[in-house]
C-alpha positions, 0 to 999 in steps of 0.5 A, spaced: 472 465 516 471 456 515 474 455 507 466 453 507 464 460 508 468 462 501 462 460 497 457 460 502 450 465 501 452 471 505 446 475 506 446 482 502 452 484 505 458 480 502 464 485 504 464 492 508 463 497 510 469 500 508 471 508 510 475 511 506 477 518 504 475 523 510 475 530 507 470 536 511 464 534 511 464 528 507 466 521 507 466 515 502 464 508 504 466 502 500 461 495 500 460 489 496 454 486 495 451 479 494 446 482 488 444 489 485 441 494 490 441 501 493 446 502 499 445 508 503 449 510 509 445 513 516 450 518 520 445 522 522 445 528 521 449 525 515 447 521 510 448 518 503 446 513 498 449 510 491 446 504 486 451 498 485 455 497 479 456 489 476 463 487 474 463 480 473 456 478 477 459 482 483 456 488 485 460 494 489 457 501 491 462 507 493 456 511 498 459 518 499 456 521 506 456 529 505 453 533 511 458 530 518 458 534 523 466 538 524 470 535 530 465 529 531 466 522 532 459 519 528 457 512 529 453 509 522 449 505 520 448 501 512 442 499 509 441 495 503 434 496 498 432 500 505 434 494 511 439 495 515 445 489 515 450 493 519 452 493 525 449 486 526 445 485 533 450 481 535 456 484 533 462 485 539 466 491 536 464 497 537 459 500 532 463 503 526 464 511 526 466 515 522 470 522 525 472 528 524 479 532 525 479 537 530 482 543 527 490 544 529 490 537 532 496 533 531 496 527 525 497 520 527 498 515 521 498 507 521 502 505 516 505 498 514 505 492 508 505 485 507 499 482 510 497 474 509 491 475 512 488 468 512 487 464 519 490 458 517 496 462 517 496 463 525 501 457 526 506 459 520 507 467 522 507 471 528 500 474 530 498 479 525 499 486 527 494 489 524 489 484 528 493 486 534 492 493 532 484 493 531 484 489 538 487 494 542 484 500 539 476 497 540 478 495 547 480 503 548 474 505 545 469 499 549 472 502 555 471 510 552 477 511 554 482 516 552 484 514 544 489 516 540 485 516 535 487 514 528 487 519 522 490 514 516 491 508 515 496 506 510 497 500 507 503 501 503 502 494 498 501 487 498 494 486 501 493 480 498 497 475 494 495 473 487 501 468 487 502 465 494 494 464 496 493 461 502 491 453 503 484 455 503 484 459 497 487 452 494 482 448 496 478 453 492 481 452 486 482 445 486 474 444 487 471 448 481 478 446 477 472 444 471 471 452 471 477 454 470 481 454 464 486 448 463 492 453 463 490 456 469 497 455 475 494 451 480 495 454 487 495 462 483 489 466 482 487 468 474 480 471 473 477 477 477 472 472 480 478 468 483 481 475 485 475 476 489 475 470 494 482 473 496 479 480 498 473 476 502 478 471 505 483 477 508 477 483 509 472 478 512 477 477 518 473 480 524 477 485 527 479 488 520 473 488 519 471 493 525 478 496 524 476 499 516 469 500 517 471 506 523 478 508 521 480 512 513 485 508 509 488 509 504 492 504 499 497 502 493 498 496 491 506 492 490 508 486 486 504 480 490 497 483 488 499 482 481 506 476 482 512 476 485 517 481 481 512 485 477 514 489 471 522 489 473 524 489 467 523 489 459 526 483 459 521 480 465 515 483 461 516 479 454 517 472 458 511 473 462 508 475 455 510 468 453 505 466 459 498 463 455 494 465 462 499 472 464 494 476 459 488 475 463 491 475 469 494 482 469 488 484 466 483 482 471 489 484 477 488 491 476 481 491 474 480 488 482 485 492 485 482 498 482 474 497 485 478 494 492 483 499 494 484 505 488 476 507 488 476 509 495 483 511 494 479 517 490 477 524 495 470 525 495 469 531 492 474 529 486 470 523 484 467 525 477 474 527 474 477 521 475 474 517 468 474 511 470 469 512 475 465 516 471 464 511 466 463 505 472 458 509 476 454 510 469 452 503 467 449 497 470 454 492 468 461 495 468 464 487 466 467 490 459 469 497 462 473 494 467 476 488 463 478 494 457 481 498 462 485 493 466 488 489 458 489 497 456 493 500 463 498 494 462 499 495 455 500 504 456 503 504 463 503 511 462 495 512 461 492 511 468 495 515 475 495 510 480 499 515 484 494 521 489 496 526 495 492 527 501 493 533 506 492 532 513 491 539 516 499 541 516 502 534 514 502 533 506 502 525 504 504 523 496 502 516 496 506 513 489 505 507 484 513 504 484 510 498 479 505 499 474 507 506 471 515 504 471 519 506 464 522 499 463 526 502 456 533 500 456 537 506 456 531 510 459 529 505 466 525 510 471 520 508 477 516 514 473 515 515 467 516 523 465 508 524 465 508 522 473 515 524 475 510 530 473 505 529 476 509 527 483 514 534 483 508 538 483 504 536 489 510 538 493 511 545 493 506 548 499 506 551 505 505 545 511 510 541 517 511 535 515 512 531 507 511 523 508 511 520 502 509 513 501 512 509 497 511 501 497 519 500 495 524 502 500 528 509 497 533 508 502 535 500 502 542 497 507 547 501 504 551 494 502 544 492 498 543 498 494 549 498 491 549 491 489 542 493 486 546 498 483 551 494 480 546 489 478 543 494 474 549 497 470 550 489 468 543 489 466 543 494 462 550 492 459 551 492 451 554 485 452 548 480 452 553 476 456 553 481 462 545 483 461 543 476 462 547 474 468 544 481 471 537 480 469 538 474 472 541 476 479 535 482 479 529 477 479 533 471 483 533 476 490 528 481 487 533 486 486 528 492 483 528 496 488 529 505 488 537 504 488 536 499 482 532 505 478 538 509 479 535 515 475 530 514 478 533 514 485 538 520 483 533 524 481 529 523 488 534 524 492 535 531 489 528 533 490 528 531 496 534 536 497 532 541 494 525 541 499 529 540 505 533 546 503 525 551 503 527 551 494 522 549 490 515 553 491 516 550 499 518 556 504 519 554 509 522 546 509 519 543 512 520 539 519 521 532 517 521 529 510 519 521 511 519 516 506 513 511 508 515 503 505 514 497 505 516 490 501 522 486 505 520 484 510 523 488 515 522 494 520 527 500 520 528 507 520 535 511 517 537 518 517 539 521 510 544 526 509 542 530 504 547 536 504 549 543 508 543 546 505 538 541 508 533 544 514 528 538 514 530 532 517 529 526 512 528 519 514 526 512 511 521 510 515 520 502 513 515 497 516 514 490 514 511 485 514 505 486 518 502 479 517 508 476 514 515 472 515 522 473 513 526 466 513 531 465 518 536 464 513 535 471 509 536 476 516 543 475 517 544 478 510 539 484 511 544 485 518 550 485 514 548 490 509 548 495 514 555 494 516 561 499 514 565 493 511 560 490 507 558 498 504 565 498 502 565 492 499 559 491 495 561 499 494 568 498 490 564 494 485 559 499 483 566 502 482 569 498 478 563 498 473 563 505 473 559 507 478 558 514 481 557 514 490 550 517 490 549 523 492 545 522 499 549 518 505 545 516 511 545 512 517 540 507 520 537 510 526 533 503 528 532 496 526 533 492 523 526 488 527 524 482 523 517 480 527 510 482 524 509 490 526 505 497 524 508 503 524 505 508 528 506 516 526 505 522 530 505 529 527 504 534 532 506 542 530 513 542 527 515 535 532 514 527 528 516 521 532 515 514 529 514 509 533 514 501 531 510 496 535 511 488 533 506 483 536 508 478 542 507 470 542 500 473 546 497 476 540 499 483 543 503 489 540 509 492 544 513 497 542 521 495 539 523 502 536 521 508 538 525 515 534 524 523 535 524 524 527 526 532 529 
């Protein structure tokens, strides 16, 4: 997409189709159009239609699709007001399908984060995984051969960056910097109209495109769709307040996000019990709607749940908000707030094979980095001003925030997973595998966690990242370093020294780290699950560089 296509006249199709949750017999459908219309999704013998919702002088539809015929690959087209406008003639990707799951099938999921998306960012990255990824799977399907066909794709945070927006984006503001409020920062996005020129940017990329329209995604946001080292702490949320722009720009952040990425994040049959979407699908203009919901999600973080579980045949996916919802209270600092930890302990107990849960901040971290997080949380949260100064600013300097800088949170995780690896806990038997799906540092890796004698389930952090984005040379050596023994230890003597316990989970790395571009790709068949981690070749191709039997 040329710079000059960001303001151009589109047709009636602005973004999308984008499939999201397949349940059954159904599927949701996202879209964006160019004015208020009907949209309607033709997957004879299915069908669906919804009217557009306005926010902003936007206009989305979410289309449910009822009626698929079971263990079936259902190629569909869109129209709009009664015209089809996709696929277009001349398109060179196969035609978008939606498929259903063959009962007893294995569960194959594509996970990753991270992903800058414009093509002026060719030459700074390495091939974007994700395109890599959607070229050789439309490849397979063009030549029908047999394909290993996606069930999931779970983007795991970071789908667009608020804060560090491509060249094109910049160029952007610059030009309607008469439109915009004087206080706005130049390279950054503040309102929901500059937040939508991000997902057009990044979802209008062709092969992305094909890929959303025909396989289901699921999506949870990090700090990049908000700003870098969203809500670390109190301390951090009352200097963003300070912030003239910051009210608008959180308001209009998770707004956007929750048309774009939670919507379709809703099950099919579960839309009307979410209020938000009962409340936007009943009115014509849900611009206030929408702004009152996004100012009141940030000011009671406990209000929303951004946080849902999947069940694909005998595998469970709990997917979990690290970032809106967090306790920030000195003394009470949690990843989730009692309300959510809740919620997230009660979709576990069941009877399936495999456990994933996605979180986009990594559980388990290189040893010697989580004990630094530790330390740098035990100063943070010091009586003495002095300490909690110097902590606070060593947490948001290196971005020092994730679970092992939570460390009730990060306690309170470990003995879950425990009590779920032993069979306790409503879940008879344990499952096979555990594995924790993450994002955020901008490194691949996977690592076995030890979490007793009792312990049936083999349990795994399973972290891939960036799909389309770069770690600086100098940052990987330390990354290496903190997986050695010698530096564990001595990053472990000063979580001692302030008074730290060991935690109560060991584990070991298993593979990585990698530090190129990369999808990670999952494989649950019966009681077995194998990951395997593709990273791209200068010649846009993926290969594989880690490849583990998880049980």
């Amino acid at each position: 997409m040329s710079e000059t296509e960001l303001d151009a006249d589109r047709g009636p199709l602005l973004l999308g189709p984008v499939l999201r949750r397949v349940e059954g017999d159904r599927a949701t459908v996202w879209v964006e159009t160019s004015r208020p219309a009907t949209v309607e999704v033709d997957a004879a013998p299915a069908a669906g239609a919804a009217r557009t919702f306005t926010v902003h002088g936007h206009h989305y539809a979410l289309v449910v699709v009822s009626g698929l015929p079971g263990d079936a690959v259902t190629p569909y087209r869109l129209k709009i007001d009664g015209v089809e406008v996709w696929p277009r003639p001349d398109d060179p990707f196969p035609p978008p399908a939606i498929r259903t799951r063959p009962a007893g099938a294995p569960v194959r999921l594509v996970f990753g984060s991270c992903r800058k998306a414009s093509p002026l960012s060719v030459t700074q990255y390495p091939p974007d995984a994700l395109d890599a990824y959607a070229d050789r799977l439309a490849a397979a399907v063009r030549a029908d051969a047999p394909t290993p066909w996606p069930d999931l794709l779970v983007l795991l945070g970071d789908q667009v960056y608020a804060d560090e927006t491509p060249e094109k984006i910049q160029r952007w503001l610059r030009r309607r910097r008469q439109e915009r409020r004087a206080d706005a920062p130049m390279t950054q996005v503040v309102d929901f109209h500059e937040y939508t020129k991000l997902y057009l940017d990044s979802w209008s990329d062709p092969e992305i495109r094909w890929l959303l329209s025909t396989v289901p995604s699921v999506m949870i946001f990090d700090d990049h769709e908000i700003i870098d080292d969203w809500n670390t702490s109190q301390r951090w949320r009352e200097q963003m307040s300070r912030l003239s722009w910051w009210e608008q720009r959180i308001q209009a952040g998770l707004a956007s996000y929750w048309v774009y990425q939670h919507m379709g994040n809703l099950p099919p049959g579960a839309l009307a019990e979410c209020p938000v979407y009962a409340a936007v699908s009943a009115t014509a203009d849900a611009t206030q709607l929408l702004d009152d919901f996004g100012a009141r999600a940030d000011r009671d973080r406990a209000a929303y749940r951004w946080s849902y579980a999947i069940d694909l045949g005998r595998t469970r996916l709990v997917v979990v908000d690290n970032r809106a919802a967090r306790e920030l209270e000195q003394g009470r600092r949690a990843m989730l707030p009692d309300s959510e930890w809740a919620w997230f302990v009660k979709q576990l107990p069941g009877d399936y094979d495999h456990l994933l849960i996605g979180s986009s901040l990594p559980w388990l971290l290189p040893p010697a980095i989580h004990h630094l997080e530790a330390a740098t949380e035990r100063l943070a949260e010091s009586p003495r001003p002095w300490l909690g100064r110097l902590g606070e600013k060593l947490r948001q300097a290196v971005d020092l925030e994730h679970w092992a800088a939570f460390g009730r949170s990060f306690d309170a995780l470990s003995a879950l997973l425990g009590q779920i690896a032993a069979g306790q806990g409503g879940i008879s038997p344990a499952p096979a595998t555990i594995n924790v799906l993450s994002g955020d540092v901008h490194h691949s890796y996977a690592a076995r966690a030890d979490l007793g004698p009792d312990a049936v389930s083999a349990v795994h952090q399973l972290t891939c990242s960036p799909v389309h984005n770069d770690m600086p040379k100098l940052l990987r050596p330390a990354m290496k370093f903190g997986w050695n023994p010698p530096a564990a230890r001595m990053m472990r003597s000063l979580a001692r020294t302030l008074g730290l316990r060991k935690p109560p989970v060991r584990w070991r790395r298993t593979a990585g780290p990698y530090f190129g571009n990369a999808v990670g790709l999952l494989l649950l068949d019966g009681r077995s699950a194998h990951v395997t981690i593709e990273g791209t070749r200068p010649d846009k191709s993926l290969g594989e560089v880690a490849s583990l039997k998880l049980s």
